[in-house]
N, C-alpha and C positions, 0 to 999 in steps of 0.2 A: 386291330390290324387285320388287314384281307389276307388272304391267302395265299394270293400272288404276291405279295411284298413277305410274306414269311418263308417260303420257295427260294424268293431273291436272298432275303438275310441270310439263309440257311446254305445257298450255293456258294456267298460270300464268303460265310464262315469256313465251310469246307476248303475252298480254295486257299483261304488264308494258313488252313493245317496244312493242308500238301506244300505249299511253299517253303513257310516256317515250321518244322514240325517239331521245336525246341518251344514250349508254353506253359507260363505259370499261372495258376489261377489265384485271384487275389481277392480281396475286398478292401474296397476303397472308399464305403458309406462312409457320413459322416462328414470329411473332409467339406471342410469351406470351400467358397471359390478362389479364393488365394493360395491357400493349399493345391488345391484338385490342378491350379496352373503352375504350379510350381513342379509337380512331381511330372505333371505332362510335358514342359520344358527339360526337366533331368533325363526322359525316358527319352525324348526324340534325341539329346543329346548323347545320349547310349547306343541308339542303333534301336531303342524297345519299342514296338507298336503296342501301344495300351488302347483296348476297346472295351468298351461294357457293353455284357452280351444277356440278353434276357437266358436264363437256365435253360428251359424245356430245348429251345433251338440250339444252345451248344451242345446238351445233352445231344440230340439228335445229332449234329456232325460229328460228334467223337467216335458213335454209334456206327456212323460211316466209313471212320477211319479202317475197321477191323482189327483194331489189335485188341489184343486182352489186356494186355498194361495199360494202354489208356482207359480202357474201360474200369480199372479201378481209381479215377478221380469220379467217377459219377456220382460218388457218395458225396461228395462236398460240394457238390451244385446246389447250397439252398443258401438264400437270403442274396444283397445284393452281389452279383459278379463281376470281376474285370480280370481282361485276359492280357495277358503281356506276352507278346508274340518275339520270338530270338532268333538271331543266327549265332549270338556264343552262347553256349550254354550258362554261364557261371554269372553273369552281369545282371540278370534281375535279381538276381539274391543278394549280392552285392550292395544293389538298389538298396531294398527292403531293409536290409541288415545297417544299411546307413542311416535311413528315418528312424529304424529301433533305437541303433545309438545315440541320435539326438533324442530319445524320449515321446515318440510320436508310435502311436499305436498303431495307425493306418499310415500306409498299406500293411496287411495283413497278409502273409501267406495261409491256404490252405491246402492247394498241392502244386505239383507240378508235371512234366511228361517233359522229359531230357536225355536224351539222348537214347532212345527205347526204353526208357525205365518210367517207372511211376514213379512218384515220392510223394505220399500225402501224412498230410498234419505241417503246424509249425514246427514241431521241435525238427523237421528235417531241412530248415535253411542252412545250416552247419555244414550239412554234410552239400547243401547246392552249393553253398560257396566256395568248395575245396576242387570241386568238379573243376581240372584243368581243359582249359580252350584247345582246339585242334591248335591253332598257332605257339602256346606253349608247350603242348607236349613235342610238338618237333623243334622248337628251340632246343627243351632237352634231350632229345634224341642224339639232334646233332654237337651239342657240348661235348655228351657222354663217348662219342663217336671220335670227336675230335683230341681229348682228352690223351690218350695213348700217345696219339703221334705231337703233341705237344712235350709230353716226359721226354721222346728220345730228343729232338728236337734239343731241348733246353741242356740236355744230358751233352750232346757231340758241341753243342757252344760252350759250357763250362769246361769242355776237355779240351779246348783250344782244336778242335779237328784233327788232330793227330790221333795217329793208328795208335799207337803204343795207350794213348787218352781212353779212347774209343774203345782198347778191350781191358781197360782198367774200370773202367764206368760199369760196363756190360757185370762184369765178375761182380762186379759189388751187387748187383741189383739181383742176382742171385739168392 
């Protein structure tokens, strides 16, 4: 490979982290071509951009990034790589954690970089998969939010709306 075309991967790559900066690194050898199209249909149908990336050059764009947590996946950059590129955090682990359950070895996690954090090794997809999406944690926000004014709410309808109802309810909830 020249060096102008390593320049371009490496600009690529970069740009690909400033965009997505939610990325799990995986290994994917092995896998047939039936497999290898199978999980690349489930990933596009996820929202996941899955690339295999030669090591030394994603080392290098991580390198760019300047954080110090992503710089602790560099240690898992050996043997082959693929990168699964997110805007929700929690959905490649999900991925992953589903071909484990069906009993398929690959994809493999070895780390990931979500949400500012590091996470390397497998024994930490447990803990990707629990990571709630910005869209669920405001679901629960607003439940939590909502919740109160639903008690009084339901409280002045079973009292039939009358005042006499209404400070009989109250006194109880005391």
């Amino acid at each position: 490979m020249r060096k102008e075309e390593k320049a371009q991967i490496l600009e690529s790559i970069t740009a690909q982290l400033q965009e997505t900066p939610n990325f799990y690194v995986t290994d994917i050898s092995g896998l047939n071509a039936e497999q290898t199209a199978k999980l690349r249909r489930d990933c596009f149908e996820k929202n996941i951009k899955l690339v295999v990336v030669k090591n030394t050059l994603f080392h290098k764009a991580v390198e760019n990034m300047g954080s110090e947590e992503a710089n602790q996946l560099l240690s898992v950059l050996e043997g082959p790589t693929a990168i699964m590129y997110t805007e929700t955090p929690n959905v490649p682990a999900k991925l992953i954690k589903k071909y484990a359950d069906e009993g398929s070895e690959k994809p493999a996690l070895k780390g990931a970089y979500v949400q500012e954090c590091a996470f390397v090794g497998a024994d930490k997809l447990n803990e990707l998969c629990n990571i709630k999406s910005r869209e669920e944690l405001i679901g629960e926000i607003v439940g939590l939010l909502q919740s109160p004014a639903r008690n009084v709410v339901s409280a002045l309808q079973s009292a039939g709306g009358k005042l006499a109802g209404i400070v009989k309810t109250l006194s109880e909830r005391e």
